[in-house]
Each structure stands twice: as structure tokens, then as C-alpha cells.
N, C-alpha and C positions, 0 to 999 in steps of 0.2 A: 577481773581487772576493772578499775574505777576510772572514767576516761573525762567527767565531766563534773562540772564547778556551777555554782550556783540555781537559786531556785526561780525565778524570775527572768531573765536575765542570763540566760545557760549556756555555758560551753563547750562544746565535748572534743577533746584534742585526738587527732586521728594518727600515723603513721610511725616510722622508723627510724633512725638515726641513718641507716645504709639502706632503707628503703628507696622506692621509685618516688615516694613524696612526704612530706607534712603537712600535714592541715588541721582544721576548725571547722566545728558546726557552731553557729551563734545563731539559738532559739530562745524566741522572746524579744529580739530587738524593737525597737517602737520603729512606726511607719513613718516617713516623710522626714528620715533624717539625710541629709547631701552628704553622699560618701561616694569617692573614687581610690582607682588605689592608689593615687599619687597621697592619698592620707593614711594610709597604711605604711605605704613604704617607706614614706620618712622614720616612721618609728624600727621599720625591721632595719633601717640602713645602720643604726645607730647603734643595735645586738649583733651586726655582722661585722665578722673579722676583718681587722683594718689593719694597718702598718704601724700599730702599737708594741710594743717592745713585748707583752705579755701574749698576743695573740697566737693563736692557731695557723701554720702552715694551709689548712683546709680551707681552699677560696672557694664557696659556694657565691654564686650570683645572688641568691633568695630572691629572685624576682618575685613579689607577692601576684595572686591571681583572685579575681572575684567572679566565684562560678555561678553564683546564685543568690538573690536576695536583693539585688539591686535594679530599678529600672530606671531610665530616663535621669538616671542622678541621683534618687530617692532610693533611703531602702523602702520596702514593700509591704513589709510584716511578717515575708515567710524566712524560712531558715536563710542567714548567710552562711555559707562555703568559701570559706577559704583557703588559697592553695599555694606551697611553693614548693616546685621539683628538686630534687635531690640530686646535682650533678655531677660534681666532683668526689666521687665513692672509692673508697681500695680499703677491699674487703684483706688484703695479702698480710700486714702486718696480725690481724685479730685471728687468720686462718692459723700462723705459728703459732702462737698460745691459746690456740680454742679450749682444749680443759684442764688450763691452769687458772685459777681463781685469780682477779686481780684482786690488790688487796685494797678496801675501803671502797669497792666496786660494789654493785649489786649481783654478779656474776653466781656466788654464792645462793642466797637469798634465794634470787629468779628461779637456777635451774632446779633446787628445792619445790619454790612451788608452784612452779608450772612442769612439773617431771623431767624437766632437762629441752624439753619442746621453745622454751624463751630464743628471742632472737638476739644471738651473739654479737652481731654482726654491730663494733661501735657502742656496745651499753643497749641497742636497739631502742625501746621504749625508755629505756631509764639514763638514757642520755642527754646532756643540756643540750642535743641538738632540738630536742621538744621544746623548748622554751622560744624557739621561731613561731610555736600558734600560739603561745600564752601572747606575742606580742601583738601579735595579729590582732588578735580580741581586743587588746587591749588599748590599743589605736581606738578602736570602733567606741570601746567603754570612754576614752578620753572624749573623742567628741559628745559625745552622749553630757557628757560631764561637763563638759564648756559651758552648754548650753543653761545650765546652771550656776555657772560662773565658778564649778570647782576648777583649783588645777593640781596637778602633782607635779613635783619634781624628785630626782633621789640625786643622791653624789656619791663617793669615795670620801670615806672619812676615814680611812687604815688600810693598811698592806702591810701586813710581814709584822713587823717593829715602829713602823714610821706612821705616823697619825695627822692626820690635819687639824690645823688653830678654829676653832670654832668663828662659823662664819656667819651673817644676817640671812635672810632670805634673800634680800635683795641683790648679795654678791653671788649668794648660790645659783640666783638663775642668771645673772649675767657673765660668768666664768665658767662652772661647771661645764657644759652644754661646749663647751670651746676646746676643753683640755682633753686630752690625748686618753688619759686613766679617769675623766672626769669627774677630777678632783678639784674646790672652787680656790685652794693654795695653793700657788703656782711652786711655790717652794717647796713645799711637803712632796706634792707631784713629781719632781726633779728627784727628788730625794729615794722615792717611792719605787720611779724608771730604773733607777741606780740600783736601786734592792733587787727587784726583779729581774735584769741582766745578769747581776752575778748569779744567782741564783740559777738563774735556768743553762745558766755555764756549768754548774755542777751537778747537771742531771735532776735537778729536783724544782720542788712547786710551793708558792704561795698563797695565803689566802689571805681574808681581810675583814671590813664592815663597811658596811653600804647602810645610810640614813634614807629615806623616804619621808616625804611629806606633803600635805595634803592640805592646801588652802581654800579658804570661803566653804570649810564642809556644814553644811546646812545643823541645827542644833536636833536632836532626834531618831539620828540613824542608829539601828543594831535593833535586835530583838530578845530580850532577854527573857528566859535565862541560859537558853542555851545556843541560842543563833545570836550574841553579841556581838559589836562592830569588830571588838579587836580579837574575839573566839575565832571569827572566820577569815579574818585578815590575815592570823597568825595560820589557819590553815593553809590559807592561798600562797604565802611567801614560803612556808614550810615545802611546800612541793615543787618549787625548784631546787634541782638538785644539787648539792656542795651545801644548800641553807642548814644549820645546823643546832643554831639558834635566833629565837627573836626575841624583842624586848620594847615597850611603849615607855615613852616620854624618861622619867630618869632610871627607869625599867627596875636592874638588879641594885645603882648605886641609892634605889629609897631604902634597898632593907638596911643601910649605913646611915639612913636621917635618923632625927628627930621629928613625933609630927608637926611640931611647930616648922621643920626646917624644910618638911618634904609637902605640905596643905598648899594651895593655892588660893588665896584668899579672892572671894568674888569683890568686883568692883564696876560700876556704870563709864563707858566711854561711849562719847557719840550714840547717849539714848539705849543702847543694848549693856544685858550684863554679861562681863566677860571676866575673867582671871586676871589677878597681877601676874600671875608666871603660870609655865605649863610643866610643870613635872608630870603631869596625869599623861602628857602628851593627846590631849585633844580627846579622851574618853571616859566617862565617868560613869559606873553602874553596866558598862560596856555598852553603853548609848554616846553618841558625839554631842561633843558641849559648845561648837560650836568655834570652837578655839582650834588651830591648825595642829591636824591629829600626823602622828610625828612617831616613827616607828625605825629601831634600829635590826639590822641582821646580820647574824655572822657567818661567813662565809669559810669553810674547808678549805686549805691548799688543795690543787687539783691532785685527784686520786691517782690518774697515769704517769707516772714519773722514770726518768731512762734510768734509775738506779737499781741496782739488782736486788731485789726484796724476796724475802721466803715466803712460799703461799704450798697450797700442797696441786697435785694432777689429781683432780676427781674422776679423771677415768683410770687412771690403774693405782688412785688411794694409796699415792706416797707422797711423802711432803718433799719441795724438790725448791728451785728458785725460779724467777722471772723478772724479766729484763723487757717492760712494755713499748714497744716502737708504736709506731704510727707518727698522727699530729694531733699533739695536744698545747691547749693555750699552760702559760708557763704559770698564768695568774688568772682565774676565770670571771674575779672582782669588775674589770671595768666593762664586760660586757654583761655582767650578770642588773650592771645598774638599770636601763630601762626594762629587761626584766620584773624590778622590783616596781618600780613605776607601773606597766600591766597588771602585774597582781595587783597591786590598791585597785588601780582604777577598776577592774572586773568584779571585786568586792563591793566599792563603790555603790557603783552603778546598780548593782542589784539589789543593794539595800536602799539607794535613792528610788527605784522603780517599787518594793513596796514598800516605802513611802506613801506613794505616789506622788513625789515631787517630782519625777520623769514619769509625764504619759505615756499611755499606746498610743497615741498619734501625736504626731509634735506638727503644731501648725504656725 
């Protein structure tokens, strides 16, 4: 099993969905950066279940915890550990359908290749309750990234049917960040709750697209030809789970230009060259151009749903029905968004550190 991201700059995600914990190893971090967890936690506060219409019954605390890596305020140079316990657990609904396959689950897949030994318990490793350490890290990549004057932001641009009006950056970060589905149209948003409610009224789930984007990114990041900025980006967002597709700047609507329609002509503002428009979305030769790199992903309606679907019993090999209880979010879009925001930044960062536009010591 592959538990860890990046070369530079390393991640490695630890624990279980119904385990005792989740955590993060981050090796590589630069020395004499100011981190507490009150800068982590703001970011986990914002992927943890809230009183959003789409959310998950499952109140975890996620108190973030910093076991290691940190002294005096600084980190140090050696590994940080990251940690949040796993509180609110009930194994009882996953116990009645332990060898029925959910369906669009990994349940299948797992007990295949790990001999049936995978842990059931909640999706175990392949549950988005893993994406608690991708956030973790990703907190730590954003300061990392400040410090260079990048920033990310992602929003809600769709759910269901319902889409948001294409908005400035400038609204994205003053609205998004506020709204409940943090979506930066407060109408579309409305619109959006409404889908969602009926919906989970009739036993079922939706999904959506989440935009991401990444301002002031330095001109030169990606490694080509095969470590490129948006080769590994598209990896990082790929492995949160529900992501199902991703897509850069006008992504699938260029294979519908013209290149005169889809080309971004280079032009000089304020002394630097930069593009009249960014269809490229901010990557060119799969190196950054300097231009705010701008990536969309689409997200699966969530896979546990109360309706009764056929799947088959792999322990006694008949195909039968299943009716999945627990608590699952009705829509997994608005906490999947800082989510996507950690994946860039962990990308980022690791290609800003070789670079070497982020040192080993930051002084």
C-alpha cells in the first residue's frame, strides 16, 4: 500500500477511518518555520462536519495534535507527526453488511487485494475520513507557501444540476470562505441546499465540481517530462476519494476551440510577461507560467446511499441486495473543498522546495 506523496517535501498518511487515530508524517519540512496548532486547526475546522444541510451525522472533534517536529514555535527540521483521535466510532451499521460489497465502494477491490485482511470497518483506509491528514499537511504546505506570497483558494462551482455564475477572484475569496456549501453565489448556493435536501429525503446522494486555485505561483515550477506541475497535481487531487475527474484551465471545453480561440497570447503588464487570458490555466509544457494555475475536479455523488442497490455476499457468492445505514454526508462537495486546497498546496510546496525557491532554513 502507498501511504505517501511527494519527493521533497513528504507526506506519509497514517491510520483508519474506525481506527484509534489519523495522522501524518511531514519529512522534509524546512527549519524555522512558526507553526502551532491553532494553524492547522483552522484548516481541519473547515473539512469537519458542520450543520450544512449535506453533512455527515458523525461529530468528530478532530482536535489536531502536534507530536513532533515542533520546538519553541519553530519547526526543527525533523519529521512532523501529526495527529487527530478518532472519537465518535460505531462499528454496528458496517458489522450488518460486512460481506456485502457496497457498491462504487472499494470494498471489492481491497478485499481482492489484500486477501479479504483490509479493514472494513467505515471504507478503513479508503475512506474520506483520510483526507483529515491530507489537511493537516496541507495547512503546514500553505504556510510554507505564504511565505512566498502564494495563496490557494478552491469553491463550489456545481452540485447536482445547479452551477455557479462565474465569479472574480476577488469575490471568491471574499464570499466563498462564508457560505455554508462554499459556494462564492449566494443564489446558486440556495439553489444548490435545496437540491441537496430533497435529495437526501429520498435516500440518495450527490456530487459536484470543486475549482481550485493558486495565486502569485512563481514562473518555473513542474519537472518535466514526467514529474510535471499539473502530472502531479492531477495525482494529488486524484487521490481523494469521490475525485473522479480533473481538468486544467479550459481543460476538456479546448478540445471544442479553435487555436486561435483556445492560444493565450503573451503580453507585458507591469514590466513582467504574462497572458491576455488563461485557458492553459496557469501551466504550460507542464512547468507554471506564472499566471494563477486554476484546476477544476469532479466529484462522485457519495457512494453509501439508504436506497436498496444489488451488489452480491462474497462470503457465500450470491448476488443479493443492500440497504447501507450508518452516517454519511448526503453531498461530500462542500467538505471535499479545502481538501482540494491541501492537495495543491502539498504539490506546491514540493515543487517550490526543489526549486529552491523555499529553503531548508527559513530565516
Amino acid at each position: 500500500m502507498s501511504s505517501s506523496l511527494g519527493k521533497l517535501f513528504t507526506v506519509t498518511s497514517f491510520g483508519e477511518s474506525h481506527g484509534k487515530c489519523v495522522g501524518v508524517v511531514i519529512d522534509g519540512c524546512p527549519a524555522g518555520l512558526p507553526l502551532t496548532v491553532a494553524d492547522i486547526q483552522k484548516d481541519v475546522e473547515q473539512r469537519r462536519a458542520g450543520a450544512s444541510v449535506a453533512s455527515t451525522s458523525r461529530k468528530e472533534k478532530d482536535e489536531a495534535e502536534i507530536l513532533s517536529g515542533v520546538a519553541a514555535g519553530f519547526t526543527t527540521g525533523a519529521p512532523l507527526c501529526l495527529l487527530i483521535m478518532n472519537e465518535d466510532v460505531d462499528d454496528s451499521d458496517y458489522e450488518k453488511i460486512r460481506s456485502k460489497l457496497r457498491p462504487a465502494h472499494a470494498d471489492f477491490t481491497a478485499a481482492v487485494k489484500y486477501g479479504g485482511f483490509s479493514d472494513w470497518r467505515g471504507g478503513g483506509r479508503f475512506s474520506g475520513r483520510m483526507t483529515a491528514t491530507f489537511v493537516m499537511a496541507g495547512a503546514v504546505a500553505r504556510k510554507l507557501l505564504s511565505a512566498i506570497g502564494v495563496e490557494i483558494l478552491a469553491h463550489t462551482v456545481a452540485i447536482g444540476s445547479v452551477s455557479a455564475k462565474p465569479m472574480t477572484y476577488k469575490s471568491i475569496k471574499q464570499k466563498a470562505l462564508k457560505d455554508p456549501l462554499y459556494c462564492a453565489d449566494a443564489a446558486a448556493s440556495q439553489k444548490m441546499a435545496e437540491l441537496i435536501a430533497a435529495v437526501k429525503k429520498e435516500g440518495d446522494s450527490l456530487g459536484g465540481i470543486i475549482e481550485g486555485i493558486a495565486l502569485n505561483v512563481p514562473v518555473g515550477l513542474g519537472e518535466p517530462i514526467f514529474d510535471t506541475l499539473d502530472g502531479d497535481l492531477a495525482k494529488a487531487l486524484l487521490a481523494i476519494p469521490a475525485v473522479k475527474g480533473v481538468e486544467f484551465g479550459a481543460g476538456f471545453a479546448a478540445a471544442r476551440k479553435k487555436g486561435s480561440e483556445n492560444n493565450d497570447p503573451f503580453i507585458i503588464k507591469d514590466g513582467k510577461i504574462v497572458t491576455a487570458t488563461n485557458h492553459a490555466g496557469g501551466i504550460l509544457g507542464g512547468i507554471s507560467s506564472g499566471m494563477p494555475v486554476v484546476v477544476r475536479v469532479a466529484v462522485k455523488p457519495t457512494a453509501s446511499i439508504a436506497l436498496e442497490q444489488a451488489t452480491v455476499d462474497i462470503k457465500k457468492m450470491k448476488e443479493t441486495t443492500i440497504k447501507v445505514g450508518g452516517r454519511h454526508d448526503a453531498c461530500i462537495v462542500p467538505r471535499a473543498v479545502p481538501v482540494v486546497e491541501a492537495m495543491m498546496a502539498l504539490t506546491l510546496a514540493d515543487f517550490a522546495m526543489r526549486a529552491g525557491i523555499i529553503p531548508r532554513v527559513l530565516k
